[in-house]
PDB file with one MODEL, atoms N, CA, C and O in Angstrom:
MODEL        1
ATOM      1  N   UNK A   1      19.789  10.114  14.541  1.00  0.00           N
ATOM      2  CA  UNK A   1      20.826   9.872  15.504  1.00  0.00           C
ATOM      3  C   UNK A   1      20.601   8.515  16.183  1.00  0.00           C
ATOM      4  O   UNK A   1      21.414   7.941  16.907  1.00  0.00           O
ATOM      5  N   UNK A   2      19.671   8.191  15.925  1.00  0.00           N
ATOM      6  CA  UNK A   2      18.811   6.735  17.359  1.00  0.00           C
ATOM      7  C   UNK A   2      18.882   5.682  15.971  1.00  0.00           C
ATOM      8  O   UNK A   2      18.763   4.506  16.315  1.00  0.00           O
ATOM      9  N   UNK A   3      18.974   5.786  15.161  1.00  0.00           N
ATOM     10  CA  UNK A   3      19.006   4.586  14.286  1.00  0.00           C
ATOM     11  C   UNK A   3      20.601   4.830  14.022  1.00  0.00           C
ATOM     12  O   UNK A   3      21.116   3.783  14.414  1.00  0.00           O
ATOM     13  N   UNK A   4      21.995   5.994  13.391  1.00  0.00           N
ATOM     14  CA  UNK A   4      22.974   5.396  13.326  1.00  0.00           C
ATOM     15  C   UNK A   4      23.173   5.021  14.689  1.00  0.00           C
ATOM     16  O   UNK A   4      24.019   4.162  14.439  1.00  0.00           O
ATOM     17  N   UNK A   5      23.094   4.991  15.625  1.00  0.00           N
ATOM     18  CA  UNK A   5      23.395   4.413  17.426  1.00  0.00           C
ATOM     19  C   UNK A   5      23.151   3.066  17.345  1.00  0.00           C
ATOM     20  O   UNK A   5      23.899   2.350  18.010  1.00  0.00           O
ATOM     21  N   UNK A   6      22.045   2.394  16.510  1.00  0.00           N
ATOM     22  CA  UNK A   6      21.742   1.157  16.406  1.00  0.00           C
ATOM     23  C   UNK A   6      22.250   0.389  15.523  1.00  0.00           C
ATOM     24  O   UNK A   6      21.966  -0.793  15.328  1.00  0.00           O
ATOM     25  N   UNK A   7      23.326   1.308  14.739  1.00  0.00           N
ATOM     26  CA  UNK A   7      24.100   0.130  13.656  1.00  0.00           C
ATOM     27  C   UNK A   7      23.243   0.591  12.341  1.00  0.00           C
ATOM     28  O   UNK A   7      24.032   0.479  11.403  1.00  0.00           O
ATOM     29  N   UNK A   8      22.049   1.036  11.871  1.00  0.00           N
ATOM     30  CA  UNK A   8      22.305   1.389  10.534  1.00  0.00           C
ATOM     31  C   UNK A   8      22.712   2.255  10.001  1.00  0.00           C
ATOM     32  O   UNK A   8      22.871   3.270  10.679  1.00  0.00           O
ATOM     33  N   UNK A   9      23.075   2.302   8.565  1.00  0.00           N
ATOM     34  CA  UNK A   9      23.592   3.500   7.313  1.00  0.00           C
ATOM     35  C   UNK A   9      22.437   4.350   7.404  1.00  0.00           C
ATOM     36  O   UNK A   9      21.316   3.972   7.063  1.00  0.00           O
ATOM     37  N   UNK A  10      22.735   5.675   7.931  1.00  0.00           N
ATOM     38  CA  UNK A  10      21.734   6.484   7.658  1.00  0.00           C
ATOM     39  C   UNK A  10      21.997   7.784   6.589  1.00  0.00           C
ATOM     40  O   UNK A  10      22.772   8.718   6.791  1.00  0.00           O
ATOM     41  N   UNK A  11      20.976   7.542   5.179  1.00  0.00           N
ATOM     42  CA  UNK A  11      21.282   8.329   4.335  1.00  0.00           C
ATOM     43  C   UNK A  11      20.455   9.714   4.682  1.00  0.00           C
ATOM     44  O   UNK A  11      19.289   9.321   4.634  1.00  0.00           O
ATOM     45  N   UNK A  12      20.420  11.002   4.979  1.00  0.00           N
ATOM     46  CA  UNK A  12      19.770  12.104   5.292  1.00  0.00           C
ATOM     47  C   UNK A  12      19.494  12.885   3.976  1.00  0.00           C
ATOM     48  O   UNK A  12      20.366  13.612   3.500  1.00  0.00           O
ATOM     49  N   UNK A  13      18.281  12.732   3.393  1.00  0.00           N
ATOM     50  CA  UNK A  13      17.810  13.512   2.077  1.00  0.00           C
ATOM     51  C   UNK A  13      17.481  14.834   2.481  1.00  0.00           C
ATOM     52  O   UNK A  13      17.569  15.623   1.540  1.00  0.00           O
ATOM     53  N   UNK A  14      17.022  15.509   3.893  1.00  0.00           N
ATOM     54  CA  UNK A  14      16.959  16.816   4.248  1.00  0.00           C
ATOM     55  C   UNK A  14      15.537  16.699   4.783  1.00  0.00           C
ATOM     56  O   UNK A  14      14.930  15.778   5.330  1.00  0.00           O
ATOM     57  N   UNK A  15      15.136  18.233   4.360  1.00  0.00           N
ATOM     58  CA  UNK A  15      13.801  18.530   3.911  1.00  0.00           C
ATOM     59  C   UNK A  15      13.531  18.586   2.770  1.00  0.00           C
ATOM     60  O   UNK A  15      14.404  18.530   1.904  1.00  0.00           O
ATOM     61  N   UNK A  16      11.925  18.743   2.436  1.00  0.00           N
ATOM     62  CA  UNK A  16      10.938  18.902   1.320  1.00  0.00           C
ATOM     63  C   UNK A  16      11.416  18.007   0.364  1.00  0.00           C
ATOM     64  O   UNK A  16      11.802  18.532  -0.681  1.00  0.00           O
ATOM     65  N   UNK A  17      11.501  16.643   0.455  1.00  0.00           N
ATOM     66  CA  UNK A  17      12.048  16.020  -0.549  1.00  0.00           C
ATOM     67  C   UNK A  17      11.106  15.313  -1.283  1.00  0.00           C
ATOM     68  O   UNK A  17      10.379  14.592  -0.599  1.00  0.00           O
ATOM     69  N   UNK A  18      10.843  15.312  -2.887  1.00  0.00           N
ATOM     70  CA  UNK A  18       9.778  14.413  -3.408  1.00  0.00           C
ATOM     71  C   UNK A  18       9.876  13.145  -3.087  1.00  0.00           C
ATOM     72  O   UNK A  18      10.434  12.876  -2.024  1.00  0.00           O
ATOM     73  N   UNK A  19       9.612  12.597  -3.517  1.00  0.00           N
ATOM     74  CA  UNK A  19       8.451  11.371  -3.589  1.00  0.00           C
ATOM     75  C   UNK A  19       9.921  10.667  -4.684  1.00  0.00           C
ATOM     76  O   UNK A  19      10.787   9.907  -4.253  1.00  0.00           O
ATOM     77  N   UNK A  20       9.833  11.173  -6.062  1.00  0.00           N
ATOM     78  CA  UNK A  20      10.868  10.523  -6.686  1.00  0.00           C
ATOM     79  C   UNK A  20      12.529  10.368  -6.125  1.00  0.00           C
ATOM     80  O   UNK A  20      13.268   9.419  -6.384  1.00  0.00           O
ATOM     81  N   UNK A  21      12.848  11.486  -5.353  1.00  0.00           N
ATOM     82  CA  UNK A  21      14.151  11.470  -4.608  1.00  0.00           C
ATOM     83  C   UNK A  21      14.321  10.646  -3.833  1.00  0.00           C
ATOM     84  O   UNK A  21      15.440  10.169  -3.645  1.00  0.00           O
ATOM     85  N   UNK A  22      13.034  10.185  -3.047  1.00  0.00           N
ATOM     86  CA  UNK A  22      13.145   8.844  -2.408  1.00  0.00           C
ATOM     87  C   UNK A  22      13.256   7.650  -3.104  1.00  0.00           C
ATOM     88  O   UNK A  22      14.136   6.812  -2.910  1.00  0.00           O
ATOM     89  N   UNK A  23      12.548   7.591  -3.745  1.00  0.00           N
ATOM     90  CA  UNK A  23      12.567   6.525  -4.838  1.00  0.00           C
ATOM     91  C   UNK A  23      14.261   6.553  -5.481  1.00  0.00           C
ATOM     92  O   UNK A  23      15.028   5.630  -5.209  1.00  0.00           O
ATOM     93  N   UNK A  24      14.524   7.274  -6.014  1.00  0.00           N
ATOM     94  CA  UNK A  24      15.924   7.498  -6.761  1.00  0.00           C
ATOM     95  C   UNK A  24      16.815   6.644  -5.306  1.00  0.00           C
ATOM     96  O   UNK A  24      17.047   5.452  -5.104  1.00  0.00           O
ATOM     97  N   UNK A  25      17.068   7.632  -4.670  1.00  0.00           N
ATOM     98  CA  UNK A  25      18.017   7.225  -3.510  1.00  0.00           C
ATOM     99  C   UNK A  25      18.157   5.647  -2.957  1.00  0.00           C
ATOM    100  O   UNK A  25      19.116   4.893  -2.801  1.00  0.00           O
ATOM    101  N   UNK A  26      16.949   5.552  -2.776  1.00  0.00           N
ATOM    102  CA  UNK A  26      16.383   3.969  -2.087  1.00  0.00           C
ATOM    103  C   UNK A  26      16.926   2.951  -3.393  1.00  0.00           C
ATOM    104  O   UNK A  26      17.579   1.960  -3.064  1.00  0.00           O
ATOM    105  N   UNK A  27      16.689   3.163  -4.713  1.00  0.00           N
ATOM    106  CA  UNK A  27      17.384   2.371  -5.422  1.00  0.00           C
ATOM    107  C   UNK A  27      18.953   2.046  -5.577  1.00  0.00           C
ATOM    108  O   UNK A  27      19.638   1.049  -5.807  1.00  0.00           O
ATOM    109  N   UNK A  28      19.161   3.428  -5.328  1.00  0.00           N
ATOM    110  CA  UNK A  28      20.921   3.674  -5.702  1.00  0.00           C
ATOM    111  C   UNK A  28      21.690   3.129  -4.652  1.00  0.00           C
ATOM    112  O   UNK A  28      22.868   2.793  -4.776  1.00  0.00           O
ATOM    113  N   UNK A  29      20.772   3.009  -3.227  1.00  0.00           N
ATOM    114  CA  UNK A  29      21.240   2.447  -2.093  1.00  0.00           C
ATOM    115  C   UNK A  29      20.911   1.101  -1.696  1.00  0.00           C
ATOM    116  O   UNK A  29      21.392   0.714  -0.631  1.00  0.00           O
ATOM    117  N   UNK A  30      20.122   0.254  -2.411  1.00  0.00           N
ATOM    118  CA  UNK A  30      19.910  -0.854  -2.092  1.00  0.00           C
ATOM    119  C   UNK A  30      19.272  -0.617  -0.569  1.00  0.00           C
ATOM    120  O   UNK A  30      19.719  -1.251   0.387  1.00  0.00           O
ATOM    121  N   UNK A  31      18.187   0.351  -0.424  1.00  0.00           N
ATOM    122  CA  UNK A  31      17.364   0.524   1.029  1.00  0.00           C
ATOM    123  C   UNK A  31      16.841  -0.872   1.525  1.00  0.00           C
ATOM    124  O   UNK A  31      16.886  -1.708   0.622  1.00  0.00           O
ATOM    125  N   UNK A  32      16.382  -1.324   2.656  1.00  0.00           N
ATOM    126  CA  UNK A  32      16.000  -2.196   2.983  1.00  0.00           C
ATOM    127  C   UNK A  32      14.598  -1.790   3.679  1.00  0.00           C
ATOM    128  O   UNK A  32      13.539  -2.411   3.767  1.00  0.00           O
ATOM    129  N   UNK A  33      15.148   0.008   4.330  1.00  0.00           N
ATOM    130  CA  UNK A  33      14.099   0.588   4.938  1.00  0.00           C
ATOM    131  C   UNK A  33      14.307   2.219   4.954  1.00  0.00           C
ATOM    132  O   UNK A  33      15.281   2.953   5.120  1.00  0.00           O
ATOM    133  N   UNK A  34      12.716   2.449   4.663  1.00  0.00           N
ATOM    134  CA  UNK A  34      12.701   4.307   4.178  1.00  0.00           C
ATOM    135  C   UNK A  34      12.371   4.854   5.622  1.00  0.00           C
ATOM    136  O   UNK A  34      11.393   4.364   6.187  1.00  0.00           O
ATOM    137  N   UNK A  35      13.021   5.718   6.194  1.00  0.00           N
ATOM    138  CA  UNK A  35      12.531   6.348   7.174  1.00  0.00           C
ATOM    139  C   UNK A  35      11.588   7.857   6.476  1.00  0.00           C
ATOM    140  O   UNK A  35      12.112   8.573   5.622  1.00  0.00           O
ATOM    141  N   UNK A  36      10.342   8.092   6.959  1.00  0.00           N
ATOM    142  CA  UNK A  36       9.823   9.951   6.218  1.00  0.00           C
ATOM    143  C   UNK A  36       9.268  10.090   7.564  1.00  0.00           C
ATOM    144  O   UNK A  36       8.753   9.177   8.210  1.00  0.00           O
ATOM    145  N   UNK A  37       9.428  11.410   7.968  1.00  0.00           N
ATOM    146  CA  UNK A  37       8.817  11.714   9.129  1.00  0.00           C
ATOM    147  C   UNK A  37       8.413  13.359   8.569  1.00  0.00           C
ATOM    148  O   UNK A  37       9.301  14.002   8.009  1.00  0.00           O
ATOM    149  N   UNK A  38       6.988  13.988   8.768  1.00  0.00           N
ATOM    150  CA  UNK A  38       5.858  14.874   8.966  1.00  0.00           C
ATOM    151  C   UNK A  38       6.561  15.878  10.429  1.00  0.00           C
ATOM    152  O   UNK A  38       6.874  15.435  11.534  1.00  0.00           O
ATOM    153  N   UNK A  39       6.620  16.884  10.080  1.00  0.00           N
ATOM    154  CA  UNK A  39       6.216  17.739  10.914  1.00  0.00           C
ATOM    155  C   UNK A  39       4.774  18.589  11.094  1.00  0.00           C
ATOM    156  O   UNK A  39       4.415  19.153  12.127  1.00  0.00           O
ATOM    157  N   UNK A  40       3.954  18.528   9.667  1.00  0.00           N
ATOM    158  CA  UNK A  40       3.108  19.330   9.622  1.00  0.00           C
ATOM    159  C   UNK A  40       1.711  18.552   9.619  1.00  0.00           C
ATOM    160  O   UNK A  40       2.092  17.420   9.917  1.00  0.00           O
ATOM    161  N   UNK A  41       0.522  18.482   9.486  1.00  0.00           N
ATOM    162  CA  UNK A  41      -0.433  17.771   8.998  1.00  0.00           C
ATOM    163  C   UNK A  41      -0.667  18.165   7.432  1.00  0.00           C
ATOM    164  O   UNK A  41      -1.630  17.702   6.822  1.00  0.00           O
ATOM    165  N   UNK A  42       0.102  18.890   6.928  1.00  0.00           N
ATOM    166  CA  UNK A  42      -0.351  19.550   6.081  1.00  0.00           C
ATOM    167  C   UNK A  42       0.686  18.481   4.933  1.00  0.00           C
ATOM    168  O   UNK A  42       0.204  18.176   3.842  1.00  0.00           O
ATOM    169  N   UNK A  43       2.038  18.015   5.310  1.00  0.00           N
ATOM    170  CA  UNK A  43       2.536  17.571   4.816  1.00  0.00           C
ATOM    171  C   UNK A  43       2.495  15.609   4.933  1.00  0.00           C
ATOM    172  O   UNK A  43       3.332  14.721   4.772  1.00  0.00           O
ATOM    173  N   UNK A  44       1.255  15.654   5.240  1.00  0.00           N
ATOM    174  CA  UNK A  44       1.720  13.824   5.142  1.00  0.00           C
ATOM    175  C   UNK A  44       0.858  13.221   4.525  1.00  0.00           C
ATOM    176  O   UNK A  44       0.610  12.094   4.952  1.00  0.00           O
ATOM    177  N   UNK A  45       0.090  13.700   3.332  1.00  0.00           N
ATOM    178  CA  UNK A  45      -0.487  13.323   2.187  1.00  0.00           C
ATOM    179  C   UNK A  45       0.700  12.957   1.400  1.00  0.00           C
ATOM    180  O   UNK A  45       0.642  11.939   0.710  1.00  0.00           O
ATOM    181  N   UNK A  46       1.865  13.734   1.427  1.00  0.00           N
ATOM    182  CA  UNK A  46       3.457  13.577   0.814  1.00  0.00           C
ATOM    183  C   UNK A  46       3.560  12.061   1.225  1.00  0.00           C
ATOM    184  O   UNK A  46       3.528  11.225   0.322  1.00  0.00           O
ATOM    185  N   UNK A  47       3.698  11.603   2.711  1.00  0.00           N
ATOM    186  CA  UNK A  47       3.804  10.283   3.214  1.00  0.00           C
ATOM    187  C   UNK A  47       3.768   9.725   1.813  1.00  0.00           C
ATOM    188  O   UNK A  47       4.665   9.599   0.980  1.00  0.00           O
ATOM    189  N   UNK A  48       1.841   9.273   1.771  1.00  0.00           N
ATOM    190  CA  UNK A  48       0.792   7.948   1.007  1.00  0.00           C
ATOM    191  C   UNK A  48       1.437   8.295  -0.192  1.00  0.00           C
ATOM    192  O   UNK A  48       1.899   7.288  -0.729  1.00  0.00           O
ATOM    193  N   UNK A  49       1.731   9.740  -1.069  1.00  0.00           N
ATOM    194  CA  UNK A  49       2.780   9.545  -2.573  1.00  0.00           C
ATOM    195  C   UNK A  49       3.813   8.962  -2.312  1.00  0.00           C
ATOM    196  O   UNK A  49       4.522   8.665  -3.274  1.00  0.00           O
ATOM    197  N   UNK A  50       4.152   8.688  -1.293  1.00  0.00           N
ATOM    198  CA  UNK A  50       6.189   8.558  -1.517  1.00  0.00           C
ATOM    199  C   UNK A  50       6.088   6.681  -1.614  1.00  0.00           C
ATOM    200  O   UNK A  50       6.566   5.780  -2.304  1.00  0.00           O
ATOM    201  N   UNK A  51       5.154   6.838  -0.456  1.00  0.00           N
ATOM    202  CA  UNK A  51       5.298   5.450  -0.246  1.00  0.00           C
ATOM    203  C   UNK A  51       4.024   4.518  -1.601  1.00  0.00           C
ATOM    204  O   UNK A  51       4.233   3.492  -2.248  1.00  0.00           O
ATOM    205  N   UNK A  52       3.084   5.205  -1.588  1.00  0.00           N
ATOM    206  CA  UNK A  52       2.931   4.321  -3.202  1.00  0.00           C
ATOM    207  C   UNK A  52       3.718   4.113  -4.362  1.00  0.00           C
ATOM    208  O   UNK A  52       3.970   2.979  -4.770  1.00  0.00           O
ATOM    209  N   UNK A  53       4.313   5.639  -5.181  1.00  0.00           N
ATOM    210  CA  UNK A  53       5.338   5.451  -5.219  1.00  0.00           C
ATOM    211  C   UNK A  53       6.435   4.320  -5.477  1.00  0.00           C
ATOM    212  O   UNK A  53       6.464   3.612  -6.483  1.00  0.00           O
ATOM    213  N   UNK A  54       7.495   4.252  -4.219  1.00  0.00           N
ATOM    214  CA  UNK A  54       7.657   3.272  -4.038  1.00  0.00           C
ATOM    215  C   UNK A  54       7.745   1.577  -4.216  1.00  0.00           C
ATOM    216  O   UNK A  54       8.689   0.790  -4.275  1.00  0.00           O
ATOM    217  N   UNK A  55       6.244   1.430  -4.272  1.00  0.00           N
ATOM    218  CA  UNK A  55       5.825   0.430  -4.234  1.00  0.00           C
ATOM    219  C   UNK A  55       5.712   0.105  -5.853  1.00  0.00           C
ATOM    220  O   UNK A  55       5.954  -0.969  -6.403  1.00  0.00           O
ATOM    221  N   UNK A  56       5.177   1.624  -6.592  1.00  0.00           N
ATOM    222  CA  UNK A  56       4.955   1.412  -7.978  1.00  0.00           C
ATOM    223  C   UNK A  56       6.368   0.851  -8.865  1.00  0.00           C
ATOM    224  O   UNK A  56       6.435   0.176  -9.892  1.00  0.00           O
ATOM    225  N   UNK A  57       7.463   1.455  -7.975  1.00  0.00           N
ATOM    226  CA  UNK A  57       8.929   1.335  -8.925  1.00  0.00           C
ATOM    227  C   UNK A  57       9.315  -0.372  -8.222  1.00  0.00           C
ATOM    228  O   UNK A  57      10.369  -0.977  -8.420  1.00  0.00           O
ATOM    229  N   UNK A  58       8.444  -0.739  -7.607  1.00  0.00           N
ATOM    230  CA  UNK A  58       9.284  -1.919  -7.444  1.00  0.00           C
ATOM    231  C   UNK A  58       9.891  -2.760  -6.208  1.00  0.00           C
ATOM    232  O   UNK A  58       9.827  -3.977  -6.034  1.00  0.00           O
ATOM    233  N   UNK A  59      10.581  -1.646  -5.289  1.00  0.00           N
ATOM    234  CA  UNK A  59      11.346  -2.059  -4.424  1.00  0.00           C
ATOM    235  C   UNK A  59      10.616  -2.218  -2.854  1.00  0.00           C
ATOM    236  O   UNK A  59       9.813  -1.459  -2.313  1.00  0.00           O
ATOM    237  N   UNK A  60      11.122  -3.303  -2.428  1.00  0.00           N
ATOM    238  CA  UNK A  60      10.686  -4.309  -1.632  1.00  0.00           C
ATOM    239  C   UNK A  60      11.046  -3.277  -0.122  1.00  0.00           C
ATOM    240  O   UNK A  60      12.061  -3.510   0.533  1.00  0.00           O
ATOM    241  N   UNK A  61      10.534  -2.688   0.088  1.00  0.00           N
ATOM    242  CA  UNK A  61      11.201  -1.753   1.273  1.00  0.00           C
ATOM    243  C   UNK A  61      10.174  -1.816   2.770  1.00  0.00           C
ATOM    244  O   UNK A  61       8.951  -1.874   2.895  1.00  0.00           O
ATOM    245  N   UNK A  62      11.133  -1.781   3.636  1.00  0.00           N
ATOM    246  CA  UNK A  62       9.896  -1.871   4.776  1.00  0.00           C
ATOM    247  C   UNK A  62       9.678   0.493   5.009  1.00  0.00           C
ATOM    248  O   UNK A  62      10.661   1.166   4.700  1.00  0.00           O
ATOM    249  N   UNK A  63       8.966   0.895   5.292  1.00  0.00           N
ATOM    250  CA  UNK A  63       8.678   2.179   5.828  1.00  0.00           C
ATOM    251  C   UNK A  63       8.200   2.524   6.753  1.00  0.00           C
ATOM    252  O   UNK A  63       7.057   2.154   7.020  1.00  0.00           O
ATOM    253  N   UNK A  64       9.033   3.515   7.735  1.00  0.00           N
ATOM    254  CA  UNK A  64       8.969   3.699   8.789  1.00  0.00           C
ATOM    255  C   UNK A  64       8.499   5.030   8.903  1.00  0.00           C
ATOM    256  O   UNK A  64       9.113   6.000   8.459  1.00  0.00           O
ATOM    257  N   UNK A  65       7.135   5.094   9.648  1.00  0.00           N
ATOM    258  CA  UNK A  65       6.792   7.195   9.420  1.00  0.00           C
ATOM    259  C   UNK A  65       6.495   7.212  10.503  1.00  0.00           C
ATOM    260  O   UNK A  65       5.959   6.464  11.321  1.00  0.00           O
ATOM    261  N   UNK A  66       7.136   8.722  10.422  1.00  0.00           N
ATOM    262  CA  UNK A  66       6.964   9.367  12.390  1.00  0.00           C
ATOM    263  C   UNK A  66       6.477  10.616  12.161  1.00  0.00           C
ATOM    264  O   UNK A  66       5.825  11.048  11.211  1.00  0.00           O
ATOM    265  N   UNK A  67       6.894  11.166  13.198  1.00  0.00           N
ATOM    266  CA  UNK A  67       6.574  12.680  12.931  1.00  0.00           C
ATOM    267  C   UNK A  67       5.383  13.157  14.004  1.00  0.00           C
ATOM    268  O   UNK A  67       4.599  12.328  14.467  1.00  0.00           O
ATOM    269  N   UNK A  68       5.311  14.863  14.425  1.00  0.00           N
ATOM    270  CA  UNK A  68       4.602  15.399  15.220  1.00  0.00           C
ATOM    271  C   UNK A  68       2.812  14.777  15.346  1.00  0.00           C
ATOM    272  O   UNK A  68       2.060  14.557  16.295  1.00  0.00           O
ATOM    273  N   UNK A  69       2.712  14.686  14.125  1.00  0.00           N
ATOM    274  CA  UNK A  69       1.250  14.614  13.771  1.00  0.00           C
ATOM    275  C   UNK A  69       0.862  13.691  13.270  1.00  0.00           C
ATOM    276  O   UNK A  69      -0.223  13.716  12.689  1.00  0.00           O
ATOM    277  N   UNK A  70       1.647  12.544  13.336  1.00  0.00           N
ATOM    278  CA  UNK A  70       1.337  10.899  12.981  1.00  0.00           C
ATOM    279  C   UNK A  70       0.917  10.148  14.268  1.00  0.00           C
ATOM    280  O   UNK A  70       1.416  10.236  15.390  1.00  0.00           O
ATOM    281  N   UNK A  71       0.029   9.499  13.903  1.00  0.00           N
ATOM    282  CA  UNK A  71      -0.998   9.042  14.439  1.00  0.00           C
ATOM    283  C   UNK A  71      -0.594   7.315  14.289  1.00  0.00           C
ATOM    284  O   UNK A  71       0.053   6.865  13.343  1.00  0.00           O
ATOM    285  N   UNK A  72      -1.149   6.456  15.483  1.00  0.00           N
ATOM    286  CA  UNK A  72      -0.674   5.029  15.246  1.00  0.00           C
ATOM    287  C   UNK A  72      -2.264   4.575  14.351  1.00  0.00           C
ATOM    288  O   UNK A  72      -2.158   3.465  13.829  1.00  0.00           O
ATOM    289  N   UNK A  73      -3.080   4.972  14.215  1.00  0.00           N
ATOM    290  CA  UNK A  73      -4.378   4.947  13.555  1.00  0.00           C
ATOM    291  C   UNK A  73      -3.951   4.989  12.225  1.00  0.00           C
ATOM    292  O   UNK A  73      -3.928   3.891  11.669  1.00  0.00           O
ATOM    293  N   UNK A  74      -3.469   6.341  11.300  1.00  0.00           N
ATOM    294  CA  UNK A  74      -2.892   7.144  10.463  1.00  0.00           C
ATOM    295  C   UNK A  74      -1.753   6.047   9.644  1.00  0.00           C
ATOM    296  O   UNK A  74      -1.925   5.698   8.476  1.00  0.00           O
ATOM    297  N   UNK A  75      -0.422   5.532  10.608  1.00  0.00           N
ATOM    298  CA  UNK A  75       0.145   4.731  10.228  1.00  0.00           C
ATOM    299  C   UNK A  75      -0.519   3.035   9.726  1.00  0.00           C
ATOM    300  O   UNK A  75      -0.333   2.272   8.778  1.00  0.00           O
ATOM    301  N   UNK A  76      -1.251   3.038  10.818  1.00  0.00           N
ATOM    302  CA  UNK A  76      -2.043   1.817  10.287  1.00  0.00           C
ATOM    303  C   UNK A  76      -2.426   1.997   8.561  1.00  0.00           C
ATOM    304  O   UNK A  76      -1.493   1.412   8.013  1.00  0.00           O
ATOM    305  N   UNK A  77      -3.137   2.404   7.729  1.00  0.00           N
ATOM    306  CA  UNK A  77      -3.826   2.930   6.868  1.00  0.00           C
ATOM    307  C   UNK A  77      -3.181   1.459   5.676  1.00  0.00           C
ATOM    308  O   UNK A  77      -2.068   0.942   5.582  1.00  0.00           O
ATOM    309  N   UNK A  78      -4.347   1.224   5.022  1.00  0.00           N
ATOM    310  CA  UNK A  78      -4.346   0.566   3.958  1.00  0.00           C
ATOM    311  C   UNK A  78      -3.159   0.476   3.111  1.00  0.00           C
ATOM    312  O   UNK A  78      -2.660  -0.639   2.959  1.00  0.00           O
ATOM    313  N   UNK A  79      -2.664   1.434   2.569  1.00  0.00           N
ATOM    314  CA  UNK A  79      -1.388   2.552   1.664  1.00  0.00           C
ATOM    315  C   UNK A  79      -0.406   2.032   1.888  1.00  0.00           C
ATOM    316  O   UNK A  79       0.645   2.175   1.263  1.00  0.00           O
ATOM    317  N   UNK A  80      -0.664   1.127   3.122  1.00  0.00           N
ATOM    318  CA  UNK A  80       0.843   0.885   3.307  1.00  0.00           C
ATOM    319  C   UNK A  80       1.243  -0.618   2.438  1.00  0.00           C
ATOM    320  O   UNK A  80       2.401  -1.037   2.431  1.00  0.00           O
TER     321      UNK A  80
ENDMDL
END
């Protein structure tokens, strides 16, 4: 809601979405930037796949991760 308010296209993939669905989408959309946000700790090992990933197919994307249990330490991380 706080990013379309700011003027961007916000595409909503849901929940539980792989790693390749991001990838797929982000291509088909010409992304500039991936938003993934964690609710769980359990789920943000998902994060470091999506966003390597990513990086493996190519596209030049900035990534933005939030979420309950993200950490500004956590975000820091090499992976990125």
């Amino acid at each position: 809601m706080m990013m379309k308010g700011a003027g961007f296209e916000v595409i909503d993939l849901g929940v539980d979405v792989t790693s390749e669905k991001f990838v797929e989408k982000a291509k088909a959309a010409g992304a500039q930037l991936v938003g993934i946000s964690a609710l769980l700790t359990t789920t943000m090992p998902k994060m470091e796949k999506t966003i390597k990933d990513l990086k493996s197919a190519g596209l030049k994307v900035k990534v933005m991760i939030g979420g309950a249990p993200v950490t500004q330490n956590y975000a820091d991380k090499s992976w990125r």
